[in-house]
N, CA, C and O atoms as a Tinker XYZ file with bonds, in Angstrom:
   512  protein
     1  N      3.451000  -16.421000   19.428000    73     2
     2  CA     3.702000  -15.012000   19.175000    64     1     3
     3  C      4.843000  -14.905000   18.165000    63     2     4     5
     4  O      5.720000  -15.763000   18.264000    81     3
     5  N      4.991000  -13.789000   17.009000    73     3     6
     6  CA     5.686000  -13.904000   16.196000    64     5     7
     7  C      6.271000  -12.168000   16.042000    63     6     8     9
     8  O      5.521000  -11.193000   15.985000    81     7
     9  N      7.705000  -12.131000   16.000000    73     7    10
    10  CA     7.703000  -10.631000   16.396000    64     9    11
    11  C      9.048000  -10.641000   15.087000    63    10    12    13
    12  O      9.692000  -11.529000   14.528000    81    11
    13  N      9.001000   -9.055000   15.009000    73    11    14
    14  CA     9.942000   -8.794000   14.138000    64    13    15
    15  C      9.964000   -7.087000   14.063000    63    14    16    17
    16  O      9.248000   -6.214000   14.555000    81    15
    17  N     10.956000   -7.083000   13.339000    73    15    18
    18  CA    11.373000   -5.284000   13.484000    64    17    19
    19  C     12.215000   -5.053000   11.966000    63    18    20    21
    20  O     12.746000   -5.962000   11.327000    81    19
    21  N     12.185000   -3.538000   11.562000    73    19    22
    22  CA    12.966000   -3.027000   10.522000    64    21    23
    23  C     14.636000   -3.066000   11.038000    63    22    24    25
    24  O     14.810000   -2.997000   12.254000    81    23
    25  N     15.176000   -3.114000   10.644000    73    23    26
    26  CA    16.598000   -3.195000   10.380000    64    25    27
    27  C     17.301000   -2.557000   11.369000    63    26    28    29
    28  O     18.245000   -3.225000   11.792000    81    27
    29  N     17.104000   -1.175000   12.018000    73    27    30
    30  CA    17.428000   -0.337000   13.101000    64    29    31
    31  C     17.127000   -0.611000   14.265000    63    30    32    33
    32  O     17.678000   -0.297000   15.320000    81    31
    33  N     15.851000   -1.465000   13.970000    73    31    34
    34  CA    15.063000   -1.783000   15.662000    64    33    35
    35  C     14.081000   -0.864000   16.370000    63    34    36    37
    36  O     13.363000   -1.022000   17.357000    81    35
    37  N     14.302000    0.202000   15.493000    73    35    38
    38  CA    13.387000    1.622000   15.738000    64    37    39
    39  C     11.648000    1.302000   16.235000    63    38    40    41
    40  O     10.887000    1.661000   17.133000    81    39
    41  N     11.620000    0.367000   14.975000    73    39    42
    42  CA     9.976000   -0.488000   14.862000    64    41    43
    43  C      9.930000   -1.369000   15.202000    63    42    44    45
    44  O     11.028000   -1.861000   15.461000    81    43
    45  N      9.233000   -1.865000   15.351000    73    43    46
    46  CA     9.260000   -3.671000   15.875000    64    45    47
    47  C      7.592000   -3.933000   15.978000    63    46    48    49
    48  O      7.107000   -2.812000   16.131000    81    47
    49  N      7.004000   -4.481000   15.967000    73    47    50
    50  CA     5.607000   -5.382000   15.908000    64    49    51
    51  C      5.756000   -7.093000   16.487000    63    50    52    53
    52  O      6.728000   -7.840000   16.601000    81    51
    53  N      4.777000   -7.201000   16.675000    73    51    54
    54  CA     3.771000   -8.635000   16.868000    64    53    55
    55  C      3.127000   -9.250000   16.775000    63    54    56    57
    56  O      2.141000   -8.726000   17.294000    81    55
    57  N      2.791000  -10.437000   16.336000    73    55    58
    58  CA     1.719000  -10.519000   15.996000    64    57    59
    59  C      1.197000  -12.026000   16.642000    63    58    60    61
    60  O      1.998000  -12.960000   16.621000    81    59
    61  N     -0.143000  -12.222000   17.203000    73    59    62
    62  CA    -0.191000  -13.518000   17.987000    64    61    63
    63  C     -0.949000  -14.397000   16.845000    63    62    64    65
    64  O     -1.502000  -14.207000   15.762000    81    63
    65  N     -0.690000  -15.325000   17.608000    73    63    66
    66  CA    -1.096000  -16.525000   16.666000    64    65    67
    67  C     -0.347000  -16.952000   15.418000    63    66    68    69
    68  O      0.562000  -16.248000   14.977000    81    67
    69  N     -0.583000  -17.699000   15.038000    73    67    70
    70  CA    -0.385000  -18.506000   13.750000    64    69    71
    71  C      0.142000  -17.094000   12.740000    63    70    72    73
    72  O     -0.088000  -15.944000   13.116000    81    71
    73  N      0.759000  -17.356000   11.628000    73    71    74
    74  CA     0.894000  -15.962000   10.723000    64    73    75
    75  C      0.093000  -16.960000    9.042000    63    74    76    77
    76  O      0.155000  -18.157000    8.763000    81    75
    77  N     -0.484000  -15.952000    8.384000    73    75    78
    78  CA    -1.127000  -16.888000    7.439000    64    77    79
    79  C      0.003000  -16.471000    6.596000    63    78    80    81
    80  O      0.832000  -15.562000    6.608000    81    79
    81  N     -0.366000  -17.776000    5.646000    73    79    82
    82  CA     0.974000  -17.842000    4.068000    64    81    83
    83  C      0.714000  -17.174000    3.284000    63    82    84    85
    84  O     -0.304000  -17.025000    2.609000    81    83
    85  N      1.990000  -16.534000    3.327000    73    83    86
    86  CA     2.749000  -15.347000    2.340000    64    85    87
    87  C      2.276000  -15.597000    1.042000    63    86    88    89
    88  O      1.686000  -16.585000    0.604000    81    87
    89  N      2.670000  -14.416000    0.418000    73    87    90
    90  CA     2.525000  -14.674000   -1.178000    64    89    91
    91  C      3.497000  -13.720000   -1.404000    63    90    92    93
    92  O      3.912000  -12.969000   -0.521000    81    91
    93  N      3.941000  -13.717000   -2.736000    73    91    94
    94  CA     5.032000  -12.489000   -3.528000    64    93    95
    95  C      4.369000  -12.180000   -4.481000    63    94    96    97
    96  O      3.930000  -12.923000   -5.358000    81    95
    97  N      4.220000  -10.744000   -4.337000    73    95    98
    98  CA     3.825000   -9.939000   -5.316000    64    97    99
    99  C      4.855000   -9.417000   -6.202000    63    98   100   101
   100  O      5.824000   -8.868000   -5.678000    81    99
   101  N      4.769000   -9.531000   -7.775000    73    99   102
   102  CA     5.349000   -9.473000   -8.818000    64   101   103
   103  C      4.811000   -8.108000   -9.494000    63   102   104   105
   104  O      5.053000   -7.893000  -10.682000    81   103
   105  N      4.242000   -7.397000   -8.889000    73   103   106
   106  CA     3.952000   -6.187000   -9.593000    64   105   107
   107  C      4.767000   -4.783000   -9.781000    63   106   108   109
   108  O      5.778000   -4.939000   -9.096000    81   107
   109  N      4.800000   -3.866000  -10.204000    73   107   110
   110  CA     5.926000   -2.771000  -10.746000    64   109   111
   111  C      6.012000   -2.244000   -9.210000    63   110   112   113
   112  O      7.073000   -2.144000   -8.594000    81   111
   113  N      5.023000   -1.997000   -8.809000    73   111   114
   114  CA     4.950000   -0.963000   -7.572000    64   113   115
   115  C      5.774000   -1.804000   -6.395000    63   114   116   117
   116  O      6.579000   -1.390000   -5.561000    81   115
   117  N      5.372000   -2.859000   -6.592000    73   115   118
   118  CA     6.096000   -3.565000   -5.391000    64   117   119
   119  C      7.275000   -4.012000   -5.458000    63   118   120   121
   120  O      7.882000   -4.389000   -4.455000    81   119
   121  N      7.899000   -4.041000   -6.963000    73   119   122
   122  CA     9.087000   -4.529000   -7.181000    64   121   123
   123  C     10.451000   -3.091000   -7.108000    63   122   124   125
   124  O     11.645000   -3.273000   -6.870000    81   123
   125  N      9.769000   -1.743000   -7.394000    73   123   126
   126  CA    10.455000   -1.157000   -6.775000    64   125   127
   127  C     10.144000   -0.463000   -5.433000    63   126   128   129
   128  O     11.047000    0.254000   -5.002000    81   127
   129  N      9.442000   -0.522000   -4.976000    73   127   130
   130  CA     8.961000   -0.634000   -3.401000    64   129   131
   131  C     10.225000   -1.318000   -2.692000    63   130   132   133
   132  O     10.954000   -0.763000   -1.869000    81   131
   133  N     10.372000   -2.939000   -3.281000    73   131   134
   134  CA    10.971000   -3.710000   -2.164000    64   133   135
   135  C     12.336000   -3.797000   -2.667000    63   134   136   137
   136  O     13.067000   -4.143000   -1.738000    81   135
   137  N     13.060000   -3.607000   -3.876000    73   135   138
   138  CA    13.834000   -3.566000   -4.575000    64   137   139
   139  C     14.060000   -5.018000   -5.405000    63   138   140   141
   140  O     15.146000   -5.208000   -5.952000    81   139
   141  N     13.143000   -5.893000   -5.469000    73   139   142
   142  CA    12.996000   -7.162000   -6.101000    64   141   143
   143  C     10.947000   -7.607000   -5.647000    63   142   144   145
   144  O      9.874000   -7.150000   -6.040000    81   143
   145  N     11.233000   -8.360000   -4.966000    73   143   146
   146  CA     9.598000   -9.212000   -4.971000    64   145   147
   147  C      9.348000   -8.667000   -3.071000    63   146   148   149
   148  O     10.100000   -8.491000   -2.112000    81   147
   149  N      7.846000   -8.566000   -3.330000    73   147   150
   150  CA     7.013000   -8.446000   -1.843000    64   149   151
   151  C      6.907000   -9.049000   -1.744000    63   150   152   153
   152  O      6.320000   -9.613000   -2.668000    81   151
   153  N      7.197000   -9.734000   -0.769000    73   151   154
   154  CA     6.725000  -11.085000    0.002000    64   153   155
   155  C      6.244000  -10.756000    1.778000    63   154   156   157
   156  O      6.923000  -10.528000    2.779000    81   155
   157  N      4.583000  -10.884000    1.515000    73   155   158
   158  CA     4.088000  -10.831000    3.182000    64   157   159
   159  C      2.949000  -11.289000    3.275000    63   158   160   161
   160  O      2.398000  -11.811000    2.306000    81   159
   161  N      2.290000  -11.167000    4.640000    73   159   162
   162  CA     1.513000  -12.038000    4.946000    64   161   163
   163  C      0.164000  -11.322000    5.454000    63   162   164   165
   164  O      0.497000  -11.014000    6.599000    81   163
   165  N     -0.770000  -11.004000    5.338000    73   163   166
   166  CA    -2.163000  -10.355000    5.481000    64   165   167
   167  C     -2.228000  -11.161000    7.209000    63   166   168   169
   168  O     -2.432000  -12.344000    7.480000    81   167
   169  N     -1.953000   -9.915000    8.197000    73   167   170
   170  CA    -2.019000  -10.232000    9.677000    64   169   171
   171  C     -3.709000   -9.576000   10.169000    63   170   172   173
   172  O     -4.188000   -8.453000   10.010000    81   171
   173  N     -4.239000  -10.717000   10.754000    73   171   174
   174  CA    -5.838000   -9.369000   11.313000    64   173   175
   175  C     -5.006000   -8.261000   11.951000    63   174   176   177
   176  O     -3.817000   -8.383000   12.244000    81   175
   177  N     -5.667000   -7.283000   12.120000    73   175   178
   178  CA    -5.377000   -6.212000   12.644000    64   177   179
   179  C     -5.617000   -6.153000   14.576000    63   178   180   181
   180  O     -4.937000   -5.523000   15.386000    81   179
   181  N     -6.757000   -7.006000   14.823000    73   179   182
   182  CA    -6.874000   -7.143000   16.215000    64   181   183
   183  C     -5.691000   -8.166000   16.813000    63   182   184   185
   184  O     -5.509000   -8.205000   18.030000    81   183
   185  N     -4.934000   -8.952000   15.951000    73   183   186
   186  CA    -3.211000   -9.468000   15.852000    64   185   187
   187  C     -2.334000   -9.302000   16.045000    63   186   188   189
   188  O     -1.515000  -10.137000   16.429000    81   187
   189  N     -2.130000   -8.005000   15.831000    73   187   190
   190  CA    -0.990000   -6.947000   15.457000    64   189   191
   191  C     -0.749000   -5.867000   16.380000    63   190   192   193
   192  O     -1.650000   -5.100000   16.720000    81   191
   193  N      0.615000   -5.767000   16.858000    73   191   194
   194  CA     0.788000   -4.618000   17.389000    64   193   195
   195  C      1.579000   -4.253000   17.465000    63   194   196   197
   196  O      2.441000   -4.947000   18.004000    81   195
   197  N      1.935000   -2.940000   17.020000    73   195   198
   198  CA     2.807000   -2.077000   16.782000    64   197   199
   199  C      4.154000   -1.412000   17.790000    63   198   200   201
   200  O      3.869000   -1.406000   18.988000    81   199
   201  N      4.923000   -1.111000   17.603000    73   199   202
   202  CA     5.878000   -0.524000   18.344000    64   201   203
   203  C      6.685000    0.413000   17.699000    63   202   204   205
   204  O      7.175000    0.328000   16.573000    81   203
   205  N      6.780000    1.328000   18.528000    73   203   206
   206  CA     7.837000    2.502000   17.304000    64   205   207
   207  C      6.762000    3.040000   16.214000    63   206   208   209
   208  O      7.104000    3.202000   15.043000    81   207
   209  N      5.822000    3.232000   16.533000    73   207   210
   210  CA     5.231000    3.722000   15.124000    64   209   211
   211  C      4.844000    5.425000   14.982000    63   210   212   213
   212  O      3.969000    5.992000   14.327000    81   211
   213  N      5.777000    5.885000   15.789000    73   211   214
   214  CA     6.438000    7.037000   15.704000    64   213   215
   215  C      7.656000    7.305000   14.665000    63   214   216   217
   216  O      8.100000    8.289000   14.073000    81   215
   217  N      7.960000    5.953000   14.748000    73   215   218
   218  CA     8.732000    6.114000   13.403000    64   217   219
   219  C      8.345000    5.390000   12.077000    63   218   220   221
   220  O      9.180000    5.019000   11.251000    81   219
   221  N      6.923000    5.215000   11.947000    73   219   222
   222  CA     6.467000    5.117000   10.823000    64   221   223
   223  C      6.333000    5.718000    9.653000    63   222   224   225
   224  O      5.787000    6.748000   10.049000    81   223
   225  N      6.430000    5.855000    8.419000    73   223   226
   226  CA     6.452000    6.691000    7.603000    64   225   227
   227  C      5.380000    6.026000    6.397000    63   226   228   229
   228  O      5.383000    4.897000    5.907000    81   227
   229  N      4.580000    7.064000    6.166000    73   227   230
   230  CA     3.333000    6.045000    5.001000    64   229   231
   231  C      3.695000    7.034000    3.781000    63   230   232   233
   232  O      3.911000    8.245000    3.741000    81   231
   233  N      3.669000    5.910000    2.693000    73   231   234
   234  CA     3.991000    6.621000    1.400000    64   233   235
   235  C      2.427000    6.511000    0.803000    63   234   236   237
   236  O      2.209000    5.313000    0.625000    81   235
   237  N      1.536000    7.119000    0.517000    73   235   238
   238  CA     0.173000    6.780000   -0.307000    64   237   239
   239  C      0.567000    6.491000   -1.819000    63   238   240   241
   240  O      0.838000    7.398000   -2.606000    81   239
   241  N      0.573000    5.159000   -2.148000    73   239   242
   242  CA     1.075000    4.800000   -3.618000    64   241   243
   243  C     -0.109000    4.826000   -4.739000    63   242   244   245
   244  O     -0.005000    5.203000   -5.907000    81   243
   245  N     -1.435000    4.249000   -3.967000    73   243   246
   246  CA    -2.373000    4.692000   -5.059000    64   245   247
   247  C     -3.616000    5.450000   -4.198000    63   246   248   249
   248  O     -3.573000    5.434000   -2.968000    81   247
   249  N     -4.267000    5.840000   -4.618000    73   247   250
   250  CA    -5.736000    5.929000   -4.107000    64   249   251
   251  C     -6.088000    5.061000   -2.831000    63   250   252   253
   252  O     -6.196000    5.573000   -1.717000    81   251
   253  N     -6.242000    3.835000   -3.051000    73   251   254
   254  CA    -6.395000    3.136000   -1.674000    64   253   255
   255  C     -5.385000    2.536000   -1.092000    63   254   256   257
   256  O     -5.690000    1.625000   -0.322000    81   255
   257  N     -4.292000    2.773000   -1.229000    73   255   258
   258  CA    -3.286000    2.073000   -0.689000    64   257   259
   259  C     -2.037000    2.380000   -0.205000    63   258   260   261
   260  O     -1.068000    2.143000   -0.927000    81   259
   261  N     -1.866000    2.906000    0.980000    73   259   262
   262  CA    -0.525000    3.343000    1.414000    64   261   263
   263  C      0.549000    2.514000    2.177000    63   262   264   265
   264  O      0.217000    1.813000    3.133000    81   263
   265  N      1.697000    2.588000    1.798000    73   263   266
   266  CA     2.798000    1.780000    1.997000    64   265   267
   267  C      3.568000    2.290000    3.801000    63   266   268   269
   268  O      3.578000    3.458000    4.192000    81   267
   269  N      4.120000    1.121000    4.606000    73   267   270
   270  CA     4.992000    1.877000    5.668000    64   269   271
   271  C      6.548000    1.497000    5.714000    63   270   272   273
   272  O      6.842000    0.303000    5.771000    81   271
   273  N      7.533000    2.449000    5.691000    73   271   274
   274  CA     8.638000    2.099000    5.777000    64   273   275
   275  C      8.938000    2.678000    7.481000    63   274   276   277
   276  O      8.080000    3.257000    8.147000    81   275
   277  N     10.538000    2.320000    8.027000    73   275   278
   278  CA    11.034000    3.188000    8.924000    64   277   279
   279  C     11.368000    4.422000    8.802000    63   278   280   281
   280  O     11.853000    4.628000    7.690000    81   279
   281  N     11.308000    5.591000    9.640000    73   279   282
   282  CA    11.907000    7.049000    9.153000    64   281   283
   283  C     13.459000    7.046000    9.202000    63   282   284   285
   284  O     14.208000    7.707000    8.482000    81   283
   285  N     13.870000    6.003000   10.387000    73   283   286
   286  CA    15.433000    5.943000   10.485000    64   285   287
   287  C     16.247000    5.251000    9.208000    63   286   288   289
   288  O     16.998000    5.888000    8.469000    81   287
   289  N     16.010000    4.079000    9.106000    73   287   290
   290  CA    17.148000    3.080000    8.249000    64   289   291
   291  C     16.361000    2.448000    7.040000    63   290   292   293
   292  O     16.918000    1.631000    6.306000    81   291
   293  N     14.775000    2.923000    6.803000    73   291   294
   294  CA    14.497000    2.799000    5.161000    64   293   295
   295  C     13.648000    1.578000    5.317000    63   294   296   297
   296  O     12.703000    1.377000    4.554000    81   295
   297  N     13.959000    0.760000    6.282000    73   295   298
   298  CA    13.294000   -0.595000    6.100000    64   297   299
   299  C     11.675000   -0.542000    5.355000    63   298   300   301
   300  O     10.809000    0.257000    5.709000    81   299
   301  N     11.500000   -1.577000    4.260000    73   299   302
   302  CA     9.945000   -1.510000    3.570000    64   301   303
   303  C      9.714000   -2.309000    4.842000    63   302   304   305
   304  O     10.634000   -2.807000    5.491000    81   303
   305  N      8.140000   -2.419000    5.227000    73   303   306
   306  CA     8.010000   -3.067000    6.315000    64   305   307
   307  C      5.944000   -3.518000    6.224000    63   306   308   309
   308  O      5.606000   -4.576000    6.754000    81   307
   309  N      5.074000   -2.819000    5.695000    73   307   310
   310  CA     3.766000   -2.447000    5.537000    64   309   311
   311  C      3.096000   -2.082000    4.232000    63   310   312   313
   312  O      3.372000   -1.159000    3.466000    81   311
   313  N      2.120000   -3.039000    4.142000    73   311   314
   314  CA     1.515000   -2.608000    2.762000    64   313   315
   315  C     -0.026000   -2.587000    3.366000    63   314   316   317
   316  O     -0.514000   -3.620000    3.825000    81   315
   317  N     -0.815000   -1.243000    3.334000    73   315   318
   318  CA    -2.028000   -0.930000    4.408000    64   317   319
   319  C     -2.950000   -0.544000    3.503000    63   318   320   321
   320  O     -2.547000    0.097000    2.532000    81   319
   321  N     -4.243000   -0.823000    3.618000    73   319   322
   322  CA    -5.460000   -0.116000    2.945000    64   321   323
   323  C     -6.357000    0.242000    4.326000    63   322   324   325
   324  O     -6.816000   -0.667000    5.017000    81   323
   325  N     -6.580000    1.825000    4.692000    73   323   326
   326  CA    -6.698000    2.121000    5.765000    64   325   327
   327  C     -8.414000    1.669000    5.824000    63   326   328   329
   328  O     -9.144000    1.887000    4.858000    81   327
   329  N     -8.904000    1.039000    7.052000    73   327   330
   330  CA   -10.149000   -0.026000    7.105000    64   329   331
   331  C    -10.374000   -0.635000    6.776000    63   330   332   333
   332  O    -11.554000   -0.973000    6.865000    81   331
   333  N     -9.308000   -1.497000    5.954000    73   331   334
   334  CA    -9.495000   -2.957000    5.694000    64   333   335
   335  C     -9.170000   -3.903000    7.135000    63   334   336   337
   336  O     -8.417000   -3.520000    8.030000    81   335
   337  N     -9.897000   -5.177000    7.132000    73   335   338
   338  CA    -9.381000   -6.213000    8.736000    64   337   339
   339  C     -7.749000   -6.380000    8.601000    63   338   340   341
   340  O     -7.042000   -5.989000    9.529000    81   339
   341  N     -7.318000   -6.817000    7.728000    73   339   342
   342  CA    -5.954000   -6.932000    7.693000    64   341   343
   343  C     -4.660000   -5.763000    7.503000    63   342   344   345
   344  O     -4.851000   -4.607000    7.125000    81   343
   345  N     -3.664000   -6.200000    7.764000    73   343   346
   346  CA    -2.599000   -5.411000    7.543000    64   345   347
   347  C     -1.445000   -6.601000    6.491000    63   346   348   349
   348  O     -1.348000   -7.779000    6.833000    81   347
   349  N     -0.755000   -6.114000    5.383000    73   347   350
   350  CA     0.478000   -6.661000    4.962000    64   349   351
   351  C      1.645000   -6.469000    5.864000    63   350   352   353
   352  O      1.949000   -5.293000    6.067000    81   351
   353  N      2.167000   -7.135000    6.287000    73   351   354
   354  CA     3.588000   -7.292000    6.755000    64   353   355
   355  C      4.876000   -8.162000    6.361000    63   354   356   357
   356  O      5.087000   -9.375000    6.376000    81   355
   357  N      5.555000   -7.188000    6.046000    73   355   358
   358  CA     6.843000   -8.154000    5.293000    64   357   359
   359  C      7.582000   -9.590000    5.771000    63   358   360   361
   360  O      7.907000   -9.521000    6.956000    81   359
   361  N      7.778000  -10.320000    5.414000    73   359   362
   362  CA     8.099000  -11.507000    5.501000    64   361   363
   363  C      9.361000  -11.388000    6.013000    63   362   364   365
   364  O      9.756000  -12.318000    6.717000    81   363
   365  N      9.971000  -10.603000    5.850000    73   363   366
   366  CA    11.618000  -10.493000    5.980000    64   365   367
   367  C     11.752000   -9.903000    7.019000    63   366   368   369
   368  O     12.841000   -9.956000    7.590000    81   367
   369  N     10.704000   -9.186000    7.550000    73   367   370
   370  CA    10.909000   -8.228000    8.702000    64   369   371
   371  C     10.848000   -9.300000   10.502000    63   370   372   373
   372  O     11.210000   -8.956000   11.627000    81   371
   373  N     10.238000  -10.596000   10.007000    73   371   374
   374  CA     9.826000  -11.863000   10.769000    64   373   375
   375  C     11.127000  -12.137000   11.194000    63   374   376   377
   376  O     12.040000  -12.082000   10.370000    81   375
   377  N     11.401000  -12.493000   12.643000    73   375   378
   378  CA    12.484000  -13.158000   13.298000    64   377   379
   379  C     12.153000  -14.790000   12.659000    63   378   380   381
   380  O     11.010000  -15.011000   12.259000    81   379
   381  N     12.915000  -15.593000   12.610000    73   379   382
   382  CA    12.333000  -16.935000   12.459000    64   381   383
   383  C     12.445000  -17.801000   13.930000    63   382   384   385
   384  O     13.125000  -17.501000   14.911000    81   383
   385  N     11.577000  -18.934000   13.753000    73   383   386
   386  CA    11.068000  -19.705000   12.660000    64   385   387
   387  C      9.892000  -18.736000   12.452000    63   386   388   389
   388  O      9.472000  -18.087000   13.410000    81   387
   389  N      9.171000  -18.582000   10.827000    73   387   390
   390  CA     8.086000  -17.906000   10.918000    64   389   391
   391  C      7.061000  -19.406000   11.035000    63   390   392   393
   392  O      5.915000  -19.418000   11.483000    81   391
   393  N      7.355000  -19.872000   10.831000    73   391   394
   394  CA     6.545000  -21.281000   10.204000    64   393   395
   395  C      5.627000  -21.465000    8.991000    63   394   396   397
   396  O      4.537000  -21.981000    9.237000    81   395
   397  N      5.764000  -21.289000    8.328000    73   395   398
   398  CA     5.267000  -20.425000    7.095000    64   397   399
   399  C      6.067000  -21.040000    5.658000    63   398   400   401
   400  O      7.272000  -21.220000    5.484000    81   399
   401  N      5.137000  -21.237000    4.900000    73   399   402
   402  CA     5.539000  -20.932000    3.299000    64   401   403
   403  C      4.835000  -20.203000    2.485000    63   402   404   405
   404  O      3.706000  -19.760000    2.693000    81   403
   405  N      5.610000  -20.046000    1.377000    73   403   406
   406  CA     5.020000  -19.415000    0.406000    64   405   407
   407  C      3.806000  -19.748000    0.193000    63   406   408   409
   408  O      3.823000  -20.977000    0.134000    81   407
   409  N      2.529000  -19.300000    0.008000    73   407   410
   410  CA     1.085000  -19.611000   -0.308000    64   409   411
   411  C      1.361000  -19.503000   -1.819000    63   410   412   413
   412  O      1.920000  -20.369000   -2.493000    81   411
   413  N      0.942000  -18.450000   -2.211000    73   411   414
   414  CA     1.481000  -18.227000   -4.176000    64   413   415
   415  C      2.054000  -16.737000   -4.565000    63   414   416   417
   416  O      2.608000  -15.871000   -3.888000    81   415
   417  N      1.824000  -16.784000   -5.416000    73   415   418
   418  CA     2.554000  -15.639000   -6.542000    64   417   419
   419  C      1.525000  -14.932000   -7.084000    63   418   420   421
   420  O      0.619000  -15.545000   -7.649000    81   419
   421  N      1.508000  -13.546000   -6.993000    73   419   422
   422  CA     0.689000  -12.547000   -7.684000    64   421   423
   423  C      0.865000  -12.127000   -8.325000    63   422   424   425
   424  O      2.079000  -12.168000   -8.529000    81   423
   425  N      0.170000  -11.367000   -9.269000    73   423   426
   426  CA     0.681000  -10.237000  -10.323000    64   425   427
   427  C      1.991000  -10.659000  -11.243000    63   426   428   429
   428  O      2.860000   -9.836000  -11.531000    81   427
   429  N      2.035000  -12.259000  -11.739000    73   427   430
   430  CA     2.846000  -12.499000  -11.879000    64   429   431
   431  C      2.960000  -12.161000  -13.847000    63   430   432   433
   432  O      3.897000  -12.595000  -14.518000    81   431
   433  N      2.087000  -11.534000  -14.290000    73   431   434
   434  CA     1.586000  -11.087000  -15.709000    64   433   435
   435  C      2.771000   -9.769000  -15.457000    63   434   436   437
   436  O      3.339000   -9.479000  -16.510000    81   435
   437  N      3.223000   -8.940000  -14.235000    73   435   438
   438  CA     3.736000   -8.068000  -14.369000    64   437   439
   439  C      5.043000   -7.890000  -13.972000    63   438   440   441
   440  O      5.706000   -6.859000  -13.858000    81   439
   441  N      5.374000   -9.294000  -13.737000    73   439   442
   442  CA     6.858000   -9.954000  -13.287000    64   441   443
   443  C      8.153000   -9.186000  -14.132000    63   442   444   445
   444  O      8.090000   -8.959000  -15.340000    81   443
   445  N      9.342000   -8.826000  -13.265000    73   443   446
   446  CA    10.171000   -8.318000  -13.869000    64   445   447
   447  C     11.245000   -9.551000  -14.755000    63   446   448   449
   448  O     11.627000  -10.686000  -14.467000    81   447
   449  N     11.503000   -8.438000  -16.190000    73   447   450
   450  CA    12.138000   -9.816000  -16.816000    64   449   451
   451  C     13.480000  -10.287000  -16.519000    63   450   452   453
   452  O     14.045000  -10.856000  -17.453000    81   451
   453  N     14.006000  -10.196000  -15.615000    73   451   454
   454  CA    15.241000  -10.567000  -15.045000    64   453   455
   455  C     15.382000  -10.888000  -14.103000    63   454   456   457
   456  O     16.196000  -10.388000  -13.327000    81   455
   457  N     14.424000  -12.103000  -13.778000    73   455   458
   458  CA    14.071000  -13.841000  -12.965000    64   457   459
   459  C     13.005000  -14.476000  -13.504000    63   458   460   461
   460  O     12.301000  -13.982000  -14.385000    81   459
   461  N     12.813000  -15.779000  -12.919000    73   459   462
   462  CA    12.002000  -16.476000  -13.318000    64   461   463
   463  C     11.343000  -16.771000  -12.094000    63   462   464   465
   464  O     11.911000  -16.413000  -11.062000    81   463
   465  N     10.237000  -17.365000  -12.015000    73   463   466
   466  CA     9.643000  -17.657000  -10.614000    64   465   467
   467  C      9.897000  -19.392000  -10.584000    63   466   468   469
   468  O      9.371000  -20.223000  -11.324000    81   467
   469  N     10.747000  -19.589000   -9.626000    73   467   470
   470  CA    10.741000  -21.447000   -9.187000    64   469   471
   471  C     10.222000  -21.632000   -8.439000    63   470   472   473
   472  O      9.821000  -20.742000   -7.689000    81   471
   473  N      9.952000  -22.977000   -8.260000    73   471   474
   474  CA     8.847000  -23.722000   -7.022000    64   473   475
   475  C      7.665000  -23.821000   -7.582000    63   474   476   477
   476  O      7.313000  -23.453000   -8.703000    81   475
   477  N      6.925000  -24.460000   -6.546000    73   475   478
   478  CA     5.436000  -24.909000   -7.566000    64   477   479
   479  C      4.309000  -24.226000   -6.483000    63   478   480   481
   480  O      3.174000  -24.561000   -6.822000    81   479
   481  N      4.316000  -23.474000   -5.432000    73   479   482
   482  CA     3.678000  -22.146000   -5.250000    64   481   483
   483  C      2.836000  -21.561000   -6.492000    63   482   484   485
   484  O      3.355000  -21.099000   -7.508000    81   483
   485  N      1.252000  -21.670000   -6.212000    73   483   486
   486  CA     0.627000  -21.547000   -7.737000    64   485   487
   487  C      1.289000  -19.985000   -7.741000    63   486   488   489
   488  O      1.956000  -19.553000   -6.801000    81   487
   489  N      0.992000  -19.243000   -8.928000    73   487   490
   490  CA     0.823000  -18.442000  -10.026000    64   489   491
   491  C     -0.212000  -17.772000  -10.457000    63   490   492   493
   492  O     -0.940000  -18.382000  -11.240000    81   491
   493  N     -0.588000  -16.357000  -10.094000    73   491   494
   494  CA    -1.602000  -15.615000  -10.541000    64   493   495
   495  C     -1.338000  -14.529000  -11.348000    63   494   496   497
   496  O     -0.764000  -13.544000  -10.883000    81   495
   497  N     -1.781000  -14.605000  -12.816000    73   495   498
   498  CA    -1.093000  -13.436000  -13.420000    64   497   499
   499  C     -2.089000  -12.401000  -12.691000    63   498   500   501
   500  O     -1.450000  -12.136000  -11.673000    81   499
   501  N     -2.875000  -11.918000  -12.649000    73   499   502
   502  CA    -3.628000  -10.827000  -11.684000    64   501   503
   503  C     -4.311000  -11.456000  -10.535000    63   502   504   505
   504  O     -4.481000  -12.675000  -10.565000    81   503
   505  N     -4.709000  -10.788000   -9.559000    73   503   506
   506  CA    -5.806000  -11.318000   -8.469000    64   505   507
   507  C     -7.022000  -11.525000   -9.026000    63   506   508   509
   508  O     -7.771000  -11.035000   -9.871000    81   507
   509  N     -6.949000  -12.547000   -8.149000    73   507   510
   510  CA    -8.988000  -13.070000   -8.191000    64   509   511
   511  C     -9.613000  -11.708000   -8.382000    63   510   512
   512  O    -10.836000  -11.594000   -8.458000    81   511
């Protein structure tokens, strides 16, 4: 079981089993979304369970895709496409050990120019 919460404690989730490997997304939306790189992990949804999600807050960023922060202390925490199997969940929001590494790098064609990406974690300038 792998549990974690936004910053206040307001929220908190779970998720059983194994957590699959992260990736960081390098794209505009997510880089000011998270205030640098997304980094999370696509949890099934029959996985996952929620707490506090009374204090959820969904931002709809595009057409299919709405974001969840906390209403209390801001925490980014959810990146959701409503009926898809999975849910995004932030990496940071994970108590450790997560057991987990980086899988790869996305959207890295839209990388901000002030870092470089290290490690050898492949590299996708767009998704498959």
């Amino acid at each position: 079981m792998h549990r974690g919460s936004c910053l206040c404690g307001a929220v908190g989730f779970e998720v059983e089993g194994d957590l699959p490997g992260p990736d960081a997304c390098h794209c505009s939306q997510c880089r000011r979304w998270s205030g640098h790189v997304w980094a999370s992990t696509d949890v099934p949804r029959e996985r996952f369970r929620l707490t506090g999600e009374d204090q959820v807050r969904w931002f709809q960023s595009s057409e299919k895709v709405r974001r969840g922060f906390c209403a209390i202390c801001g925490s980014v925490l959810f990146w959701d496409v409503p009926g898809r199997s999975r849910i995004a969940v932030a990496m940071g929001a994970f108590e450790s050990p997560t057991g987990t590494r980086l899988e790869k790098h996305i959207f890295t064609a839209d990388k901000g120019d002030y870092y470089e990406i290290a490690g050898d974690a492949p590299q996708e300038p767009t998704p498959p």
